[in-house]
Each structure stands twice: as C-alpha cells, then as structure tokens.
Z-matrix of the N, CA and C atoms (Angstrom, degrees):
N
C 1 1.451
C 2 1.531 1 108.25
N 3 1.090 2 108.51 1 126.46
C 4 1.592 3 113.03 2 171.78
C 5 1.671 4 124.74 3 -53.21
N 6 0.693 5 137.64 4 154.96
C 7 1.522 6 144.29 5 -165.08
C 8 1.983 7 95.17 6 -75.94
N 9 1.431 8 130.96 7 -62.88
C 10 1.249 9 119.23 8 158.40
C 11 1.611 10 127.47 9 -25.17
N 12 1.408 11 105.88 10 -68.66
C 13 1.309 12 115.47 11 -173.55
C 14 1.768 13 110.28 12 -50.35
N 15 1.578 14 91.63 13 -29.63
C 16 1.775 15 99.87 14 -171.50
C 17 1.742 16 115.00 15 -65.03
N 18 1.414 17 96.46 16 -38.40
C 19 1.410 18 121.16 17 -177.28
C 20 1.125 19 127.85 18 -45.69
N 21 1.277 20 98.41 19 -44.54
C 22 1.454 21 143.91 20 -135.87
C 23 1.793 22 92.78 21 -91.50
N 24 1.200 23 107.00 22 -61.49
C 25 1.743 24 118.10 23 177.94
C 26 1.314 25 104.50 24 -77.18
N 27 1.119 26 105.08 25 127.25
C 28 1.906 27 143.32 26 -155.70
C 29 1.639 28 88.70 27 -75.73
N 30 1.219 29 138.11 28 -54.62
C 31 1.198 30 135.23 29 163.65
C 32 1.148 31 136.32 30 -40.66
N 33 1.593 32 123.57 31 -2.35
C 34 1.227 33 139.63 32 179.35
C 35 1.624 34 105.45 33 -120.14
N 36 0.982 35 111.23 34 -4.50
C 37 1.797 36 118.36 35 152.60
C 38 1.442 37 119.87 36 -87.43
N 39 1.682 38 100.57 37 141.35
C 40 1.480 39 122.57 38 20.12
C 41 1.701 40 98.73 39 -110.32
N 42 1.332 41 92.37 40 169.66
C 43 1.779 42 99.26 41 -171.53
C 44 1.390 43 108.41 42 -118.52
N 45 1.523 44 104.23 43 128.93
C 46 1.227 45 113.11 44 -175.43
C 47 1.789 46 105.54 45 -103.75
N 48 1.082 47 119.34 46 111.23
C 49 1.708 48 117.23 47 -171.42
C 50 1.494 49 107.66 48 -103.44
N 51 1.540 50 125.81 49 118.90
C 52 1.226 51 130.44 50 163.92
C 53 1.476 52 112.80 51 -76.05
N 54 1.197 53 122.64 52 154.52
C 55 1.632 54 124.20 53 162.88
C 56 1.561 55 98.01 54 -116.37
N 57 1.530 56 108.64 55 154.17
C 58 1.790 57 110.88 56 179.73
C 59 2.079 58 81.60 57 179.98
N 60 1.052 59 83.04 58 165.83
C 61 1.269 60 106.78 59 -178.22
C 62 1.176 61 103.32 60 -123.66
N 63 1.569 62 130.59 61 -6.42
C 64 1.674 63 120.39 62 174.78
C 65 1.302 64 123.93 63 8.33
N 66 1.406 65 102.37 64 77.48
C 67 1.561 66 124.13 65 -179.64
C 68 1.722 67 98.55 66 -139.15
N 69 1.211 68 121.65 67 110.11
C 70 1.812 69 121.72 68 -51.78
C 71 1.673 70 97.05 69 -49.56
N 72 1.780 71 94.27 70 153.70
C 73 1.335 72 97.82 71 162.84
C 74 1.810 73 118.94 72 -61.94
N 75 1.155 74 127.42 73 170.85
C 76 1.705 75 123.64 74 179.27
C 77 1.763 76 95.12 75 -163.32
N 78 1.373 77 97.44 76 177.89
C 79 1.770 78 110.35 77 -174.32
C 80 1.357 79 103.18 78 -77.23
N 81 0.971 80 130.61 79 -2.76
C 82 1.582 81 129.99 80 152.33
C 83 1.092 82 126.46 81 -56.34
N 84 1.489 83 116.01 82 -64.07
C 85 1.418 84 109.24 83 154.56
C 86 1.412 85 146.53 84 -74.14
N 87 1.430 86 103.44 85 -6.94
C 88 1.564 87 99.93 86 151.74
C 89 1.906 88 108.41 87 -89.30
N 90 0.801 89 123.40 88 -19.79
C 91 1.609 90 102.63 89 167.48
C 92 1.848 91 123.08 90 -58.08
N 93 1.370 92 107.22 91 -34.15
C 94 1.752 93 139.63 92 156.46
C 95 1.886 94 92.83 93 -41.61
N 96 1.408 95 107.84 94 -61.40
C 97 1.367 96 95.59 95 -147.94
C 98 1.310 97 91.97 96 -86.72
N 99 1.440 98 134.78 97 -35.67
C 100 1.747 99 137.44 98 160.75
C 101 1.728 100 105.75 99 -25.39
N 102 1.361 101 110.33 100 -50.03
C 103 1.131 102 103.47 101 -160.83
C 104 1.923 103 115.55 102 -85.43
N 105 1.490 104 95.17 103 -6.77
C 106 1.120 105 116.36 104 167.78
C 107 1.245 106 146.30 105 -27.01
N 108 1.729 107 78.34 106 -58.65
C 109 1.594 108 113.76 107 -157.38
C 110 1.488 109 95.66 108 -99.24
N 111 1.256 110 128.12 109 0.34
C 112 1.497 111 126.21 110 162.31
C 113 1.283 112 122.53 111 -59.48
N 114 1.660 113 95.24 112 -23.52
C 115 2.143 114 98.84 113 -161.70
C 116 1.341 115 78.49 114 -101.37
N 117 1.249 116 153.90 115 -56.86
C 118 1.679 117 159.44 116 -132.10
C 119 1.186 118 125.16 117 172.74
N 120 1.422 119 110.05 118 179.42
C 121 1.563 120 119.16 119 139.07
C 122 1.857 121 122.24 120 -19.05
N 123 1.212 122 110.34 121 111.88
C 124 1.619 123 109.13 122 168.96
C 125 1.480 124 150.42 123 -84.82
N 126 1.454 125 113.27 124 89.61
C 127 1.667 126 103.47 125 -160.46
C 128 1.454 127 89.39 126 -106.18
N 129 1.803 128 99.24 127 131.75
C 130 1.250 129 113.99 128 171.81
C 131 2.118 130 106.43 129 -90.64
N 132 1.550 131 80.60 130 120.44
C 133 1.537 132 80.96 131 167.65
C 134 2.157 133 129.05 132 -95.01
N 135 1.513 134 93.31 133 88.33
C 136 1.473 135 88.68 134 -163.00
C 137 1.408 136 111.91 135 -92.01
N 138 1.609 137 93.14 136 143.61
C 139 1.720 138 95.81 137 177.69
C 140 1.578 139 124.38 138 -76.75
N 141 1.423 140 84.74 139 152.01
C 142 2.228 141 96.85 140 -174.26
C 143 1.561 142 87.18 141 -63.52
N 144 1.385 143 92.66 142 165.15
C 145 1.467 144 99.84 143 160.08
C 146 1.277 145 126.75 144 -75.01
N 147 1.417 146 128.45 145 -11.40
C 148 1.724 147 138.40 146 -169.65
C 149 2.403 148 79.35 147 -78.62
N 150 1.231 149 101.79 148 -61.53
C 151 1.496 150 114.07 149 166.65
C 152 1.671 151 110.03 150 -8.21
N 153 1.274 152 71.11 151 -94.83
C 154 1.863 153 87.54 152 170.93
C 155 1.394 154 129.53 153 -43.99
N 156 1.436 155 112.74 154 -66.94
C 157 1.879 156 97.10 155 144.99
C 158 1.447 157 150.36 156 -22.71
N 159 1.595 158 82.27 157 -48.92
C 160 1.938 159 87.37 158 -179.32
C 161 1.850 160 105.61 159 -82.46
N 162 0.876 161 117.85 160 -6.58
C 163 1.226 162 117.48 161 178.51
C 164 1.922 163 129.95 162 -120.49
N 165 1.140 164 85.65 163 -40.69
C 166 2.027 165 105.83 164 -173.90
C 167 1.941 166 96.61 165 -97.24
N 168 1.588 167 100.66 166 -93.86
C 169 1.185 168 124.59 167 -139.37
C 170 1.339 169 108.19 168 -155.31
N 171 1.219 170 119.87 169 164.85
C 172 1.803 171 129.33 170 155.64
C 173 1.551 172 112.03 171 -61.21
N 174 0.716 173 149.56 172 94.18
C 175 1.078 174 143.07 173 149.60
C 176 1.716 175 142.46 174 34.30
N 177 1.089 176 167.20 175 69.52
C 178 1.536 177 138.78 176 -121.45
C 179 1.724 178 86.22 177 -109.64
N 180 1.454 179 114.68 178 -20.36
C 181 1.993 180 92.15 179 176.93
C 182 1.582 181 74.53 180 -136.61
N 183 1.669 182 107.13 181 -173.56
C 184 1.651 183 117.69 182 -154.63
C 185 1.819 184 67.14 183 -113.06
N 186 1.493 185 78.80 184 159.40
C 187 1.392 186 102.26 185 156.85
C 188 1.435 187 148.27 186 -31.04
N 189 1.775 188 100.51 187 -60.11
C 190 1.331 189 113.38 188 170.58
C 191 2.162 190 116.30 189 -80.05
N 192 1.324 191 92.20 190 4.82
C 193 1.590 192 89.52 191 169.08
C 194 1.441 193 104.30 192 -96.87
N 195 1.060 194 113.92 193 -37.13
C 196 2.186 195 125.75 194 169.17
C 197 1.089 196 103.58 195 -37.68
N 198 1.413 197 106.83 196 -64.54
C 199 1.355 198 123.65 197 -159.45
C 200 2.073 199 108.30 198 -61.41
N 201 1.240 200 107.59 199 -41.62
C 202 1.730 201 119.66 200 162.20
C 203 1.322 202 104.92 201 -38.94
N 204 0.749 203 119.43 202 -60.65
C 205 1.709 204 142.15 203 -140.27
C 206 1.490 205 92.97 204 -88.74
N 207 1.476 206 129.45 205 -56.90
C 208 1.715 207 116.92 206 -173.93
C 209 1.304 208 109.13 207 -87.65
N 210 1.446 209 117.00 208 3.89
C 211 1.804 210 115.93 209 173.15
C 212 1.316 211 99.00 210 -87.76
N 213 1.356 212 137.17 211 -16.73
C 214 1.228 213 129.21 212 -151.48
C 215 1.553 214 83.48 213 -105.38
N 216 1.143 215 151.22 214 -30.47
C 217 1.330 216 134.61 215 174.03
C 218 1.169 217 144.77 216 -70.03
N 219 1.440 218 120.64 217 114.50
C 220 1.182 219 127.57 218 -155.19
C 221 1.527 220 140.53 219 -37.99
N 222 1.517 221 98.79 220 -22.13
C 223 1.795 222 124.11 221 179.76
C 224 1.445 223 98.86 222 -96.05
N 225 1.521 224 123.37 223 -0.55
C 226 1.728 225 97.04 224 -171.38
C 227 1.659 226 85.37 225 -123.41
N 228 1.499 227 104.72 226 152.20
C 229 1.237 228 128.69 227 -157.42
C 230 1.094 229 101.46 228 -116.42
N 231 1.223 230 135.38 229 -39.43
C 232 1.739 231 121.46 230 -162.48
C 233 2.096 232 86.24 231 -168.84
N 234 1.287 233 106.78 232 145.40
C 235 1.529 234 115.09 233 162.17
C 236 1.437 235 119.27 234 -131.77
N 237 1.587 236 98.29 235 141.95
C 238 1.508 237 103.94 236 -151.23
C 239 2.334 238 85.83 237 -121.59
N 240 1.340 239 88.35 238 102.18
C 241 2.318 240 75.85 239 163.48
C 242 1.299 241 135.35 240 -73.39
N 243 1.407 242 105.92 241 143.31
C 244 1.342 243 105.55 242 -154.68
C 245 1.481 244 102.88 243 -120.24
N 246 1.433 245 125.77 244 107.74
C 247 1.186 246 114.19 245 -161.99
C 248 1.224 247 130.52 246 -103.71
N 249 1.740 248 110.11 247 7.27
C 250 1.284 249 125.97 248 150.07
C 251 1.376 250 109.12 249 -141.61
N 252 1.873 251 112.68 250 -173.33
C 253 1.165 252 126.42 251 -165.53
C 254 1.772 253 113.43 252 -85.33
N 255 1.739 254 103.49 253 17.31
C 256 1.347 255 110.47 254 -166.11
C 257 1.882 256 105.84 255 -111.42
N 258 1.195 257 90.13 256 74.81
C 259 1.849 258 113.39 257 -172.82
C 260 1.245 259 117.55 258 -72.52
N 261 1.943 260 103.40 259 -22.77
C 262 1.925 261 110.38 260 151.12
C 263 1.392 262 94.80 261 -36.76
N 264 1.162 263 99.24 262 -107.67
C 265 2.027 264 115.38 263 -160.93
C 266 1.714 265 115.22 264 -25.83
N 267 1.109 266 125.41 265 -12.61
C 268 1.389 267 143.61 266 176.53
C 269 1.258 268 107.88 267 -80.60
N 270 1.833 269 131.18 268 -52.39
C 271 1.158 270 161.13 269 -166.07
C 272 1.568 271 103.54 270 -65.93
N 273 1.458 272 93.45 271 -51.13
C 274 1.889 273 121.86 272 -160.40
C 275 1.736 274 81.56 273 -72.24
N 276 1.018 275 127.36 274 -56.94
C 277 1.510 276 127.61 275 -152.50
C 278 1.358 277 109.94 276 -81.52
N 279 1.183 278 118.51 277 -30.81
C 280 1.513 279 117.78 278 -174.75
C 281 2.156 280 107.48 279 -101.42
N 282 1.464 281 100.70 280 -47.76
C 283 1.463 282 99.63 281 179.32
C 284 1.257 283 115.05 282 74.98
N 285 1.847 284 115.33 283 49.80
C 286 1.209 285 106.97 284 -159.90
C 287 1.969 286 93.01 285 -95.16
N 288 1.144 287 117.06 286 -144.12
C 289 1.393 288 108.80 287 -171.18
C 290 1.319 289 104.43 288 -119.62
N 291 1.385 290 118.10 289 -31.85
C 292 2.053 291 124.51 290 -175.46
C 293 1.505 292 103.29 291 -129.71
N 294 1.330 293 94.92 292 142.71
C 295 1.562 294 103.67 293 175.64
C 296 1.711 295 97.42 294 -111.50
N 297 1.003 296 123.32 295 129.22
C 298 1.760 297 104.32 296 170.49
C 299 1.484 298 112.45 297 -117.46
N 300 1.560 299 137.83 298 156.09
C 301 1.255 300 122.56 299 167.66
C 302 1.071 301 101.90 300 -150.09
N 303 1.410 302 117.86 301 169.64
C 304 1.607 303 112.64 302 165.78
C 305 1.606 304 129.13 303 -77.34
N 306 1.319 305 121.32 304 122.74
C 307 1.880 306 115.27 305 -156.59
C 308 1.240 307 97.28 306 -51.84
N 309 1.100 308 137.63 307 16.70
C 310 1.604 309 111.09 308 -174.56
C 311 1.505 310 95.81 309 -81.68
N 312 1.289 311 135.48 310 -11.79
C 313 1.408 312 143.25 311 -165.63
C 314 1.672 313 115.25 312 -80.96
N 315 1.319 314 93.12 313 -0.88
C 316 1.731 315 103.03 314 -167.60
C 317 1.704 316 87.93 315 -86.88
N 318 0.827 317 118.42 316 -36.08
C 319 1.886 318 114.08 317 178.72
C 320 1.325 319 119.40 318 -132.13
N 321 1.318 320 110.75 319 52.56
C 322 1.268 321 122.79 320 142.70
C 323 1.485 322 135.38 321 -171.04
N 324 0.971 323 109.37 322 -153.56
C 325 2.088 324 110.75 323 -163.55
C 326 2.224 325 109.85 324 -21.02
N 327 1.361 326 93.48 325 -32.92
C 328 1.548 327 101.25 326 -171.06
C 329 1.897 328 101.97 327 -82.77
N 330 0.924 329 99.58 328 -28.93
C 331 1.720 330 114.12 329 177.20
C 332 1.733 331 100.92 330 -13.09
N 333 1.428 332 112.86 331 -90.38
C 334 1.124 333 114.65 332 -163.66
C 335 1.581 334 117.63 333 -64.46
N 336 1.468 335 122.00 334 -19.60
C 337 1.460 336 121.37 335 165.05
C 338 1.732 337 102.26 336 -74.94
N 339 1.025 338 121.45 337 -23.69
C 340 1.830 339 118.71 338 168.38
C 341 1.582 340 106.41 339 -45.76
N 342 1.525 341 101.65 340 -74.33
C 343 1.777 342 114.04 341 177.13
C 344 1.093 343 122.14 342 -49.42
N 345 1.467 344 119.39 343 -35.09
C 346 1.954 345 112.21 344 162.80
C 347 1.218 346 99.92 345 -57.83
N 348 1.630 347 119.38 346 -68.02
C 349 1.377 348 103.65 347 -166.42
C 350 1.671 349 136.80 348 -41.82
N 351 1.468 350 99.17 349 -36.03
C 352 1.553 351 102.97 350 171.80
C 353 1.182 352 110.38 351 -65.76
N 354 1.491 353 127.74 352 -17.97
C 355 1.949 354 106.18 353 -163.80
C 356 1.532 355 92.13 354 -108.87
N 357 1.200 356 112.48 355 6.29
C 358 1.810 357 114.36 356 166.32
C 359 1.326 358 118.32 357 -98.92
N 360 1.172 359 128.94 358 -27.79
C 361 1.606 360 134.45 359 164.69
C 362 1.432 361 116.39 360 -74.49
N 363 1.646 362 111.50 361 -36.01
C 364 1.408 363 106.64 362 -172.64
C 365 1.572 364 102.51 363 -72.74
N 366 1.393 365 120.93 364 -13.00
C 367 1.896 366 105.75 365 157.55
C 368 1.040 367 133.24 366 -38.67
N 369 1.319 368 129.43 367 -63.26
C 370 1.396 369 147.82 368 150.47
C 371 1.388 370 131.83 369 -70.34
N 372 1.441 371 104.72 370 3.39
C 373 1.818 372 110.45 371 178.26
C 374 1.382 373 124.41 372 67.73
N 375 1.629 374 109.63 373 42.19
C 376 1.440 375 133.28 374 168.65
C 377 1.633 376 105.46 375 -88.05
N 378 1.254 377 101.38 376 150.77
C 379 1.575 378 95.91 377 -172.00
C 380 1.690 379 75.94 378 -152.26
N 381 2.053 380 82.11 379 143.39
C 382 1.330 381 119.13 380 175.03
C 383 1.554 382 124.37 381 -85.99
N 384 1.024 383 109.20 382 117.45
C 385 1.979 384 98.89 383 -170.76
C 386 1.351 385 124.69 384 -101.30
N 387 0.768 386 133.95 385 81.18
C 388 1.766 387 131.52 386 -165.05
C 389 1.678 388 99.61 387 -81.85
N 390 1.710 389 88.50 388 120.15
C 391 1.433 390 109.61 389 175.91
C 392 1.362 391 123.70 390 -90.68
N 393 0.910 392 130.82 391 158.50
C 394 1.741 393 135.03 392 -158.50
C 395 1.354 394 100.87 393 -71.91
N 396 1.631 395 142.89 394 138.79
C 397 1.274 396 116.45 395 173.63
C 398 1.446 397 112.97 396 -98.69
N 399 1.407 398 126.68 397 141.09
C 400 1.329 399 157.21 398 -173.49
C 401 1.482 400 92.50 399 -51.17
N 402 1.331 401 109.46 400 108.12
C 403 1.647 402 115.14 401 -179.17
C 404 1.485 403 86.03 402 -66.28
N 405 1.784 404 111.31 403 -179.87
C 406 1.461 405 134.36 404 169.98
C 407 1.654 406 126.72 405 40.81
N 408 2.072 407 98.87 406 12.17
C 409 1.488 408 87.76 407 179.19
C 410 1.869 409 95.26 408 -143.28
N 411 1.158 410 104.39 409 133.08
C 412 1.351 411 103.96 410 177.39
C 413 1.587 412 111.38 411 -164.91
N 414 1.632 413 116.26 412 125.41
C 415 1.040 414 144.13 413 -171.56
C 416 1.617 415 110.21 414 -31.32
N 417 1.590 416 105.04 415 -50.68
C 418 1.654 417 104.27 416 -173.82
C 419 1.446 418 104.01 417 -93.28
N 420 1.302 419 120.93 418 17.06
C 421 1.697 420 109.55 419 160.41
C 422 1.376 421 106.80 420 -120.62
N 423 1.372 422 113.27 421 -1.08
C 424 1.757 423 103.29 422 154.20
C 425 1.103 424 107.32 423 -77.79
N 426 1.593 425 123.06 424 -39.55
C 427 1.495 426 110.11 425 168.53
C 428 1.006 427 131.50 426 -44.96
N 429 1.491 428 126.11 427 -34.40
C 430 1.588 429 141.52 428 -164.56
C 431 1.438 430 103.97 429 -79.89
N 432 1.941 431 114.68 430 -32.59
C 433 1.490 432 87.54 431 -148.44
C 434 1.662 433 76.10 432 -97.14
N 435 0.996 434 132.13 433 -19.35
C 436 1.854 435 138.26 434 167.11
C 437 1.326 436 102.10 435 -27.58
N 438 1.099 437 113.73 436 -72.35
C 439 1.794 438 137.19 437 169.64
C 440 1.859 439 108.81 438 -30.85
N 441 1.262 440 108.81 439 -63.78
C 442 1.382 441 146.93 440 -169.14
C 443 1.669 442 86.36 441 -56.21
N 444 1.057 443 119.44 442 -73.05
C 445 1.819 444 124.70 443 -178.86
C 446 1.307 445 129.45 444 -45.60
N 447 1.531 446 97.60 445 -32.66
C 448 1.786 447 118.54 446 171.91
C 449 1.547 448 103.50 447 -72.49
C-alpha cells in the first residue's frame, strides 16, 4: 500500500512518524521507534543517501538496503524518504499527527528544520516530540570506530 492510500484510511490514525537515517540502525533508534508507537501507527521517515550527504556523511549502507531492514520491523508500518532536512514540507503534505526525533536535534545542524516543523503542525494540532537521546550509542562513532578497525 502506498504511503497516501495508508493515510488516507482513518484506521491508520493517528501517525506517529520517526525520521533516522539508520546508517547502521542501533537500540537508539528502536527506543525512537518504541516510543513511537505510544502516539500511533509508525512511519519511519528515512533519509536518501544524496540526504545524508548533504547534511551528515556518505553513507555506510545505500538506501535501498535501510530501507529492507526498517520494513522488516515489526513496529513500523509504512516508510516514507526524506530527501532533505526540510520535514516542514513533508509534515504540510502528509498531515500526520507526531513528529518524533532524538533531542539531540534541539542544538544542532537539524535545529532550525525542528522550528519550521513546529509552526507547521501547530496548524492542524500536530505536535513535535523530542525523545531523550540514547546515551553511549551514536551512528557517527560507529562509523569512526568502523574506520578506526581498518
């Protein structure tokens, strides 16, 4: 089922959508998506790799292997790509009900796409949830120590 069509049926509200780039995925982001499933239905919004470039890093797996990997999990319902850090226009288009992320986003690079997002949900009475971030695990120092081993 397409991500519209999903929307679309009242029974799949309300939708709580994570964004992550799960490059590698880790228990961080399933604690993100745990906490998910409190508000609704779970659509992970994952970034392309052009995404991930323009903002993070290169990539450590492609996209369409990510993309395998968060369909196959049992709490996520539908995945929507996100091919930049502009999650307004994403918000605006779909009208889902929760945005969730990990707080580390409150002070830094994602910061100012955070604050669009809040003054675009509070139209329709979407609310943004910033989740606690997962001490001792983080995507670009698995990268590092990956790197580090080579």
């Amino acid at each position: 089922m397409n991500i519209n069509d999903y929307l679309n049926d009242k029974k799949n509200r309300p939708v709580a959508v994570a964004s992550m780039c799960a490059d590698p995925l880790h228990h961080g982001h399933i604690n993100i998506i745990n906490e998910a499933k409190k508000y609704g239905n779970v659509v992970i919004g994952l970034m392309t790799d052009e995404a991930m470039e323009d903002y993070k890093r290169k990539p450590l797996i492609k996209y369409e292997n990510r993309l395998k990997v968060i369909q196959e999990l049992k709490s996520v319902s539908q995945v929507i790509p996100l091919n930049d850090l502009d999650f307004a226009s994403v918000a605006k288009k779909y009208q889902f009900e929760y945005f969730l992320h990990g707080d580390d986003w409150i002070n830094n690079v994602q910061s100012e796409s955070r604050k669009k997002l809040i003054e675009v949900m509070r139209v329709w009475g979407g609310k943004v949830i910033d989740v606690p971030y997962t001490n001792g695990i983080s995507s670009s120092e698995l990268q590092k120590e990956i790197e580090f081993r080579d």
